[in-house]
C-alpha positions as CSV (number, residue, x, y, z in Angstrom):
1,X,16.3,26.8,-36.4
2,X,14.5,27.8,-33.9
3,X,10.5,27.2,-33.6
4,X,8.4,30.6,-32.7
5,X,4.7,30.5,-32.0
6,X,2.6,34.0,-32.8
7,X,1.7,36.0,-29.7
8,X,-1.9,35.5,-30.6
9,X,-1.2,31.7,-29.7
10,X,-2.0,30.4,-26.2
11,X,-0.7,27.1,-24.1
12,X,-2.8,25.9,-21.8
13,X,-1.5,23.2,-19.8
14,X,-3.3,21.0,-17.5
15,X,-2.7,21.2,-13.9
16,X,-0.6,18.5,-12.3
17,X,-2.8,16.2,-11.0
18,X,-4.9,16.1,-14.0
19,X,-2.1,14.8,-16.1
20,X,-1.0,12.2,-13.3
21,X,-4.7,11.3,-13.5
22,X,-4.4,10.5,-16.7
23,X,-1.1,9.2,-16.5
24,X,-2.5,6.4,-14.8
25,X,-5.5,5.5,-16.4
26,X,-4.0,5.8,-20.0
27,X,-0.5,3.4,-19.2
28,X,-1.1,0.8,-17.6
29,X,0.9,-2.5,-18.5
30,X,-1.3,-4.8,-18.0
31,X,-4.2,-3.4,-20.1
32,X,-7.1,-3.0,-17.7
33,X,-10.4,-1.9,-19.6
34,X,-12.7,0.5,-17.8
35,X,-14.1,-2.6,-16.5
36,X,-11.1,-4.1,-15.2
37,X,-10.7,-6.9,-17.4
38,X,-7.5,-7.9,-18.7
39,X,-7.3,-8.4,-22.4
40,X,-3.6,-9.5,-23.3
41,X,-3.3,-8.1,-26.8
42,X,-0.8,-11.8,-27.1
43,X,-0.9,-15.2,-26.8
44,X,2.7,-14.9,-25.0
45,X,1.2,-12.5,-22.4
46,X,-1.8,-14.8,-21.9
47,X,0.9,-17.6,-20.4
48,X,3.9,-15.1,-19.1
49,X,3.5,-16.2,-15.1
50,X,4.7,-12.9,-14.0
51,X,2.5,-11.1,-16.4
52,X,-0.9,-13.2,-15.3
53,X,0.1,-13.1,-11.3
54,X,0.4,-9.4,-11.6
55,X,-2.9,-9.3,-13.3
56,X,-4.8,-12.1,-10.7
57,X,-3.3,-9.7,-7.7
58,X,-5.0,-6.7,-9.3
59,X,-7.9,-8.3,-10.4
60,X,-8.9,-12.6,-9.6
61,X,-11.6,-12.7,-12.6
62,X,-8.1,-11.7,-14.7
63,X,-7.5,-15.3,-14.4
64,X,-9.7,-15.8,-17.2
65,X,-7.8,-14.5,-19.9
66,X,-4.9,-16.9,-18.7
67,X,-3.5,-19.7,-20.4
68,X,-4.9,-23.2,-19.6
69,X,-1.9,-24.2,-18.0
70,X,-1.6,-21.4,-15.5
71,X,-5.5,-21.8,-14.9
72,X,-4.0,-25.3,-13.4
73,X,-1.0,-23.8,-11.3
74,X,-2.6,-23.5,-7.8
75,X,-0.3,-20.6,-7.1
76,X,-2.3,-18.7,-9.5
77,X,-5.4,-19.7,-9.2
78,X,-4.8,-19.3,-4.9
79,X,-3.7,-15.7,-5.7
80,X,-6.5,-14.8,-8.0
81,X,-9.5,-16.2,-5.9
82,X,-7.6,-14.7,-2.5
83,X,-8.5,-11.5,-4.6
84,X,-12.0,-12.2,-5.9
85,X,-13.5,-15.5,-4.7
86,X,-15.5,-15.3,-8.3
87,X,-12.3,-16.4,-10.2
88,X,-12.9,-20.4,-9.4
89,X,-15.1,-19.8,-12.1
90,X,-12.3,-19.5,-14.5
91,X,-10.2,-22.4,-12.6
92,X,-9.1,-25.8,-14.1
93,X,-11.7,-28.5,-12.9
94,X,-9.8,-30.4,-11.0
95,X,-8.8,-27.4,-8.6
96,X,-12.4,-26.2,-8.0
97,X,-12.9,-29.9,-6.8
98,X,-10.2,-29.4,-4.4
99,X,-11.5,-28.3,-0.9
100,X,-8.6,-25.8,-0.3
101,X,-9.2,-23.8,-3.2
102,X,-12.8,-23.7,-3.3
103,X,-12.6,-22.8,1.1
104,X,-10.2,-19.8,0.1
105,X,-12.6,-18.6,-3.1
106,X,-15.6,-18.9,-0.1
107,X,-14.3,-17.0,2.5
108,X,-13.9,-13.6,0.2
109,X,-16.4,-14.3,-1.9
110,X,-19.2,-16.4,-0.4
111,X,-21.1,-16.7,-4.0
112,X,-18.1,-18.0,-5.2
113,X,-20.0,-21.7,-4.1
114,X,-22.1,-21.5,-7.3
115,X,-18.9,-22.8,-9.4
116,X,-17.4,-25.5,-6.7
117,X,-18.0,-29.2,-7.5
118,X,-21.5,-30.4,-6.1
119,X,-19.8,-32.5,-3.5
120,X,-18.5,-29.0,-2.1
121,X,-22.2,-27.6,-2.1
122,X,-23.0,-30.2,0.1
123,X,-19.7,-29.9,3.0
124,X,-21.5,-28.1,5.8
125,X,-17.8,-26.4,6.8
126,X,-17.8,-25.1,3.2
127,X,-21.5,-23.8,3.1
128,X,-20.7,-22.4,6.3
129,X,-17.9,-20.3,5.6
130,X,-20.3,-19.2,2.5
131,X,-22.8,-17.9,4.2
132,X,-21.1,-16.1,6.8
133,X,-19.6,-14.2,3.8
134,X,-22.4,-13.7,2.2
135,X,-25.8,-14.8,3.7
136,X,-27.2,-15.3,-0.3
137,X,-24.8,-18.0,-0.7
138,X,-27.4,-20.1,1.0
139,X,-29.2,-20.3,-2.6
140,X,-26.6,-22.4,-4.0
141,X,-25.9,-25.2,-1.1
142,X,-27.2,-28.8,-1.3
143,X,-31.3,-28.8,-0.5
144,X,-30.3,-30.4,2.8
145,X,-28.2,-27.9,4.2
146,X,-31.0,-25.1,3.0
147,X,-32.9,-26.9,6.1
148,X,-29.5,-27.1,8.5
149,X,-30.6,-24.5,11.2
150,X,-27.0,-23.6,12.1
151,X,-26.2,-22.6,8.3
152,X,-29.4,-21.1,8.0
153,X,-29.0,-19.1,11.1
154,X,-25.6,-17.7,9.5
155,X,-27.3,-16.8,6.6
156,X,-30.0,-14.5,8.1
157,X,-27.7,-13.1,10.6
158,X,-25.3,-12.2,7.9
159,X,-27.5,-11.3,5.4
160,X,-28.6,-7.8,5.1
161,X,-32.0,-8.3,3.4
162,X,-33.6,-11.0,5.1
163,X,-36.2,-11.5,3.6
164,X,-34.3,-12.5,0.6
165,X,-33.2,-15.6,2.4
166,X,-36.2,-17.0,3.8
167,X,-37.1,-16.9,-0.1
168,X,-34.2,-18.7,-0.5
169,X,-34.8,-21.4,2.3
170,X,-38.6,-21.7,1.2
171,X,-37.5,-22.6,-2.4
């Protein structure tokens, strides 16, 4: 049997690149929201290594989502704060108090020093590399390096709006 459509019925199909468009926004294995966050619709996805280091590479803050155990594998948590610095958030506590880690999360993402330990706050080579990232990572270093000209220099220099950070230093 063979399926006929009337005449009076039109096809219209999308041009290429639309549906490739969509292609790639609608599958996507490892479930990225509009807002990039990665919601494993399983607990087994959630602690599948290659499953979470695809999602860390695509997106750090994906490190969230992952099991407790591979929030404490420094291969993963290296990965995800290599990609966004923000993701020590979501690391186990004993590898945000590990210089390494929190140095790496730092250097791309200078306000990543809001989530290392307080004894990281107050390194100077730490705060440094913060602030040369991002000048507005001043606002979370120990109150003595606020006051460390060399740090403070860095700051201003690389931050944009400088008047932000001499609120920041006057605090």
């Amino acid at each position: 049997m063979q399926l006929t459509l009337p005449k009076s019925t039109q096809l219209t199909v999308p041009k290429p690149i639309k549906i490739i468009s969509r292609l790639r926004f609608s599958f996507n294995p490892l479930k990225l929201t509009s807002s990039s966050k990665i919601k494993p619709s399983s607990y087994k996805l959630k602690a599948d290594p290659a499953f979470v280091l695809a999602a860390v590479q695509k997106n750090g803050r994906a490190l969230k989502y992952a099991d407790p155990e591979l929030k404490a594998d420094p291969a993963f948590v290296l990965a995800a704060v290599q990609k966004n610095g923000r993701a020590l958030k979501y690391a186990d506590p004993e590898l945000q108090d590990d210089p390494v880690f929190v140095l790496a999360a730092v250097q791309q993402n200078g306000r990543a020093l809001q989530y290392a330990d307080p004894k990281h706050k107050a390194d100077p080579k730490i705060v440094l590399a913060a602030v040369k990232q991002n000048g507005r990572a001043l606002q979370y270093a120990d109150p003595e390096l606020k006051a460390d000209p060399k740090i403070v220099l860095a700051a201003v220099q690389q931050t944009k709006q400088f008047h932000h950070s001499l609120q920041v230093i006057l605090q």
